[in-house]
C-alpha positions, 0 to 999 in steps of 0.5 A: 588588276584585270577586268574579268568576263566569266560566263556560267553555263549549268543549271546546276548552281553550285552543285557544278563541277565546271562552276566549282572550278571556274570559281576558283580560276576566277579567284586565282586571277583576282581583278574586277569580275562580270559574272554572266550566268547564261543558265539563269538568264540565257540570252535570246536565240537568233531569230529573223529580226536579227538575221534582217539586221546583220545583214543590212547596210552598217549604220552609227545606231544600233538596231533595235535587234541587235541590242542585246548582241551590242551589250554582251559585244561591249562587255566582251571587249571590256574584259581583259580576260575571259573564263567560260565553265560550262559542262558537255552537253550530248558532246558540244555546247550547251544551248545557252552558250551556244545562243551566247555565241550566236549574239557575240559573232557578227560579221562588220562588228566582231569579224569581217569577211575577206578573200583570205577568210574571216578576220576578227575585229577584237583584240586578242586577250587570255581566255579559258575554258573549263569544261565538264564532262560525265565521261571522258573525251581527251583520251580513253578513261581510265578502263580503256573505253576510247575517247568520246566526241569532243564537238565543244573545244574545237569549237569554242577555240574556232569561235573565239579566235573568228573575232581575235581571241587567240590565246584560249587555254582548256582545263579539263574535267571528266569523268565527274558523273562516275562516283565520288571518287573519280569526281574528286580527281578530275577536281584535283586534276583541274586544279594542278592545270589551274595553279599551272596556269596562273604561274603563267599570268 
């Protein structure tokens, strides 16, 4: 059975669309689960201690600044599987993922810096990401307004595959802020991209 990191990102609690949905790929997986709501307890934003400490000469012992980001570090090379849910924020990332992703990529522990590029320093394992959205950003609503930005998917796939997790899928929901109805399509949507998902585990 997998060891399953599952990181939450709405302050909503169970009133969120990405945790509902989360919840459920989370139970399809089945396995031992960490469950990590950054919303309640957003780890530390960067600040000049630990931009001092990323850059110092590598030591065995861990800097005091660098603490938090060597506990959420092990936790992520524990899992088996990562599921993120989290809603879009202003079209990207909301900022306790994005303090999450700050304390989690680091350079000579998660990825190294080479002529060629980056090259991360974790094993590859499955990942998915299941993102909300008011509106809609994978193609034109229903009415034909065009696609809004999407700085979050993009990103999160570049992120994960800087420290080796390559194999990120993507469950969709958009539109949930436009009335019962069109909420309970994106959820019925997800969930068919879930049940597609988990034939593939």
């Amino acid at each position: 059975m997998p060891n399953v990191l599952y990181l939450t990102c709405s302050p909503r609690g169970a009133m969120s669309f990405s945790r509902r949905v989360g919840d459920e790929l989370v139970a399809g997986l089945g396995g031992a689960v960490l469950a990590r709501d950054l919303a309640e307890d957003p780890p530390p934003m960067v600040d000049a201690g630990f931009s001092a400490a990323i850059l110092a000469p590598v030591t065995e012992a861990v800097p005091p600044a660098l603490a938090v980001s060597e506990a959420l570090i092990r936790e992520l090379e524990a899992a088996d599987v990562l599921v993120i849910a989290t809603p879009m924020n202003n079209f990207g990332v909301p900022a306790v993922l994005k303090a999450w992703i700050d304390q989690i990529v680091r350079i000579n522990r998660t990825f190294r810096s080479t002529p060629e590029g980056k090259v991360g320093l974790l094993r590859d394992r499955p990942a998915y990401l299941v993102v909300a959205s008011g509106g809609w950003f994978t193609g034109p609503s229903p009415t034909g307004t065009p696609a809004q930005p999407d700085f979050l998917t993009g990103y999160v796939r570049t992120v994960l595959e800087t420290v080796g997790i390559r194999s990120l899928s993507i469950v969709a929901l958009e539109g949930v802020t436009r009335g019962a109805e069109v909420a309970a399509a994106a959820i019925g949507k997800a969930r068919a991209e879930i049940d597609r998902l988990l034939t593939q585990v």
